[in-house]
C-alpha positions in Angstrom: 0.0 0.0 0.0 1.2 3.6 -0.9 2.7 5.4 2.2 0.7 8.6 1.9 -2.5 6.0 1.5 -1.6 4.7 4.8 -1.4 7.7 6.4 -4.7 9.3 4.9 -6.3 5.7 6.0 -4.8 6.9 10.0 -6.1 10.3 9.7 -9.7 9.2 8.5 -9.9 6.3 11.2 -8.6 9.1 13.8 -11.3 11.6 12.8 -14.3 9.0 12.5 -13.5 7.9 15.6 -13.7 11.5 17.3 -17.4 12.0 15.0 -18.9 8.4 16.5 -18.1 9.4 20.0 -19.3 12.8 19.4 -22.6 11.4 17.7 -22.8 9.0 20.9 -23.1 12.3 23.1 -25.8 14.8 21.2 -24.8 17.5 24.1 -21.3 18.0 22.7 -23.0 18.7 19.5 -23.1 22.3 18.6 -24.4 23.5 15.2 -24.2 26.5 13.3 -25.7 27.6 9.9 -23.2 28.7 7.1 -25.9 29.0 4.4 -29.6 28.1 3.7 -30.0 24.8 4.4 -26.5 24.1 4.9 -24.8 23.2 8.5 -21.5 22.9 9.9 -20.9 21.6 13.4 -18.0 21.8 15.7 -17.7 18.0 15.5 -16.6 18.8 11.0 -13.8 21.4 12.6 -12.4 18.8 14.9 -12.5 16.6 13.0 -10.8 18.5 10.3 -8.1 19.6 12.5 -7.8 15.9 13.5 -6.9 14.8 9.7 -4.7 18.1 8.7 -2.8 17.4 12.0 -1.8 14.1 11.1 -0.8 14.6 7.5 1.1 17.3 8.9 3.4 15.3 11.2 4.5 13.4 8.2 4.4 15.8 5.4 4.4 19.2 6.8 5.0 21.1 3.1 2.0 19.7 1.5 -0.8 21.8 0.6 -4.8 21.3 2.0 -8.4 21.9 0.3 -10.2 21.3 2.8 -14.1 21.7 3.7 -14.2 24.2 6.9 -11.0 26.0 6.5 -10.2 26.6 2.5 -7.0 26.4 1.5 -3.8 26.2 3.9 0.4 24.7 3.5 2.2 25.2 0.6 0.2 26.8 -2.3 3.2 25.9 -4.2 3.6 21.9 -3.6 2.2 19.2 -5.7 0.7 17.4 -3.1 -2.6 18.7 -2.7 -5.0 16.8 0.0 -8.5 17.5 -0.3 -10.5 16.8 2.8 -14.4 16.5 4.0 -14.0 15.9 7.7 -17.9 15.1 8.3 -19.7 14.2 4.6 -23.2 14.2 5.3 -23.6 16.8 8.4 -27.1 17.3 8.2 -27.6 13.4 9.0 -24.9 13.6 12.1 -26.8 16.6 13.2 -30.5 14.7 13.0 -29.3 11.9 14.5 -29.0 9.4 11.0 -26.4 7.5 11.2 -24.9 7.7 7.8 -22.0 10.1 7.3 -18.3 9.7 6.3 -14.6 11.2 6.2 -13.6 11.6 3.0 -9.5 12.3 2.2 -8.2 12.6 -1.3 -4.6 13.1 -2.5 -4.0 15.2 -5.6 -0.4 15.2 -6.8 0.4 17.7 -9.4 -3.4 17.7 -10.4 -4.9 14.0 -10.5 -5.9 12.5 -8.3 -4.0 9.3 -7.1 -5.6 8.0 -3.7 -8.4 8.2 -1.7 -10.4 7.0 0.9 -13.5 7.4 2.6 -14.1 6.0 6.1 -17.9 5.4 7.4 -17.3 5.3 11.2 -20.4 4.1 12.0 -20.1 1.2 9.8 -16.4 0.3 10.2 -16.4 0.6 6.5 -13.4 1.6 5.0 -13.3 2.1 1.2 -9.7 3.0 -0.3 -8.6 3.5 -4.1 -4.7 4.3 -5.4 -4.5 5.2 -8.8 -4.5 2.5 -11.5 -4.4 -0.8 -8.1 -8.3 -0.7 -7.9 -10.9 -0.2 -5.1 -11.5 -2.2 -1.9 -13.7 -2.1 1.2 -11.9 -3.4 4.4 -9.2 -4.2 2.3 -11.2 -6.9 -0.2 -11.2 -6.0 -3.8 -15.1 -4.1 -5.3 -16.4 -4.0 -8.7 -19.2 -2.0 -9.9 -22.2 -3.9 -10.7 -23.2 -5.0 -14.0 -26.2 -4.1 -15.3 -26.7 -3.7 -19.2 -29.1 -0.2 -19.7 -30.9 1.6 -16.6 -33.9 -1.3 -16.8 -34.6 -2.5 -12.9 -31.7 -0.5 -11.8 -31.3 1.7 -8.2 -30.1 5.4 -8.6 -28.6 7.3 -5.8 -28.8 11.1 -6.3 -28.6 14.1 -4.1 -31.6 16.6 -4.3 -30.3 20.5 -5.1 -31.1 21.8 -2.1 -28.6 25.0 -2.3 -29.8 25.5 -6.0 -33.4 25.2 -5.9 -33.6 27.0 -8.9 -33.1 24.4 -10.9 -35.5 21.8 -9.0 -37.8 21.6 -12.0 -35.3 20.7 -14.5 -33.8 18.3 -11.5 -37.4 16.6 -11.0 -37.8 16.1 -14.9 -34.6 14.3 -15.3 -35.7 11.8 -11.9 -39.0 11.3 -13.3 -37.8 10.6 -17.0 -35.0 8.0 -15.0 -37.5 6.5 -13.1 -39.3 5.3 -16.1 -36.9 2.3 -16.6 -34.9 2.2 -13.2 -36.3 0.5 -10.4 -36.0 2.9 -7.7 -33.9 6.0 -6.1 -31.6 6.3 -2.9 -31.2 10.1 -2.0 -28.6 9.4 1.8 -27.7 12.0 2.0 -23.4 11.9 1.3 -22.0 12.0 -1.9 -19.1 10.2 -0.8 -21.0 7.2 0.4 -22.8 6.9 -3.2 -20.2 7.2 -4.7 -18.6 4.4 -2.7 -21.7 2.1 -2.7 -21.5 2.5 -6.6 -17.9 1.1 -6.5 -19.7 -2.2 -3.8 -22.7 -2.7 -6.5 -24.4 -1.3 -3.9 -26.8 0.9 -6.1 -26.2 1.2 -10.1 -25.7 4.9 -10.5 -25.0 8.3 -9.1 -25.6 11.8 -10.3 -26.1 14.9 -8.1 -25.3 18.7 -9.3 -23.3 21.4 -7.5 -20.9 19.5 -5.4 -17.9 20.7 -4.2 -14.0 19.2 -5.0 -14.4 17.9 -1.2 -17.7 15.9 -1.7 -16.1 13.6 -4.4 -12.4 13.9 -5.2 -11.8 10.7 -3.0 -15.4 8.8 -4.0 -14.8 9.6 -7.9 -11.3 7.8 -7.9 -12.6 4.8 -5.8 -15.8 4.6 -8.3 -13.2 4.8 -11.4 -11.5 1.9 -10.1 -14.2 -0.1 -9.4 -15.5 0.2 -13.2 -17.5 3.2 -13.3 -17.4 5.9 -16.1 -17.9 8.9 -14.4 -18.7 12.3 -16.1 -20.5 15.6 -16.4 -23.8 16.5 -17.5 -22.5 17.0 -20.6 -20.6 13.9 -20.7 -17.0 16.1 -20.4 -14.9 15.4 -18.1 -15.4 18.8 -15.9 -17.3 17.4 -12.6 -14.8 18.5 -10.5 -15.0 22.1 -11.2 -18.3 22.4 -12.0 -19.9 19.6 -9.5 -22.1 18.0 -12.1 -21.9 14.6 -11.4 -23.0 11.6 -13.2 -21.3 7.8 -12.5 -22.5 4.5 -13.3 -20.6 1.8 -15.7 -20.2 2.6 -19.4 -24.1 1.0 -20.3 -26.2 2.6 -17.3 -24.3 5.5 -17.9 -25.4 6.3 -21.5 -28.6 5.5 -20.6 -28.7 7.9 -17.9 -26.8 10.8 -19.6 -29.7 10.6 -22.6 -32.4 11.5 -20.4 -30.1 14.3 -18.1 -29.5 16.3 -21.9 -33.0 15.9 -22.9 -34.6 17.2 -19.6 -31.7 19.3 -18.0 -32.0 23.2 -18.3 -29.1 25.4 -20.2 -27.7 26.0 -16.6 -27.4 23.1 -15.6 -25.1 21.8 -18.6 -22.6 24.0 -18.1 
């Protein structure tokens, strides 16, 4: 296993460690709002401090994207870690237990490992560049369905973009004519890594941030899955259009996002 893998694996097992306890004890809990309909908790900053602390101690010249504190270290390096200390805040702060930590390394602009850690679960999902995916250190492949018939699509509803929920409900309802069913969880990271299990068949959200899927993009990829932009380009990960599935589900679910998707949305 890569070094720095081993290391990012520490630092995620170290946070989701401090976020269980802290999800055990709901009066340590304090919440804030940053935006409509968007929280942030003392529980994502130490948690965040947790992983950048530990990195540090072994590579103290990197640079850091991460979640609550933007960017920090050496603007000049090409290491870049990009970090989501608590994916899925509004489920930690209701009580649902279904969050993760989600590190990615970027060196010189790809991204080369990541892992997301489910503390609740004990799941650990890890990816390096070009060795594959596992979970808990045994080997995943993305499912294999042949075209969206009978499959189940995990999406994200735009809840900070509500101006494009009309365009967003066409594209579900012309999906749900030949998949089976939806999972909206609430973390981008975990659907991204339950893609890579055959866990659900699909992804596609819109307006995600680097954070939310730099790690869960490279473990999908190597699983199997495609994963694109609306437009089929390459661009997700600056403009946080999302779609993922393998190469068959993933035409079929690209068709119906250009038919129904508004102008906005496509770029």
């Amino acid at each position: 296993m890569h070094p720095m893998l081993n290391i990012a694996i520490r630092a995620a097992r170290k946070a989701g460690d401090f976020i269980a306890k802290s999800h055990e004890n709901a009066d340590s809990v304090e919440t804030l709002q940053k935006g409509t309909y968007d929280f942030v908790t003392n529980i994502d900053k130490g948690a965040e401090a947790i992983i950048i602390d530990v990195i540090k101690k072994s590579y103290p010249d990197h640079a850091f994207v991460a979640e609550e504190s933007g960017s920090q270290g050496n603007a000049k390096s090409d290491y870049q870690w990009i970090i989501d200390p608590l994916d899925g805040t509004t489920n930690f702060v209701n009580g649902l237990p279904h969050f993760a930590v989600s590190i990615a390394l970027r060196i010189k602009g790809r991204t080369e490992l990541g892992c997301v850690y489910d503390p609740m679960r004990n799941e650990l999902f890890t990816a390096q560049r070009g060795a594959g995916a596992q979970l808990n250190n045994r080997r995943i492949r993305t499912g294999n369905s042949k075209d969206l018939t009978g499959t189940v699509l995990a999406t994200g509803f735009p809840f900070k973009a509500k101006q494009h929920s009309e365009s967003f409900m066409k594209i579900m309802a012309a999906l749900f004519v030949d998949c089976a069913d939806f999972r909206r969880t609430g973390s981008a990271a975990l659907d991204l890594c339950y893609l890579a299990a055959g866990r659900v068949d699909g992804f596609f959200e819109l307006g995600l941030k680097p954070w939310d899927i730099a790690a869960g993009e490279l473990i999908a990829r190597e699983a199997g899955a495609i994963v694109t932009d609306f437009t089929g380009g390459t661009n997700y990960m600056s403009n946080g259009n999302i779609v993922a599935a393998n190469a068959k589900v993933l035409k079929g679910m690209l068709g119906k996002i250009r038919e129904n998707a508004n102008e906005a949305m496509m770029k």
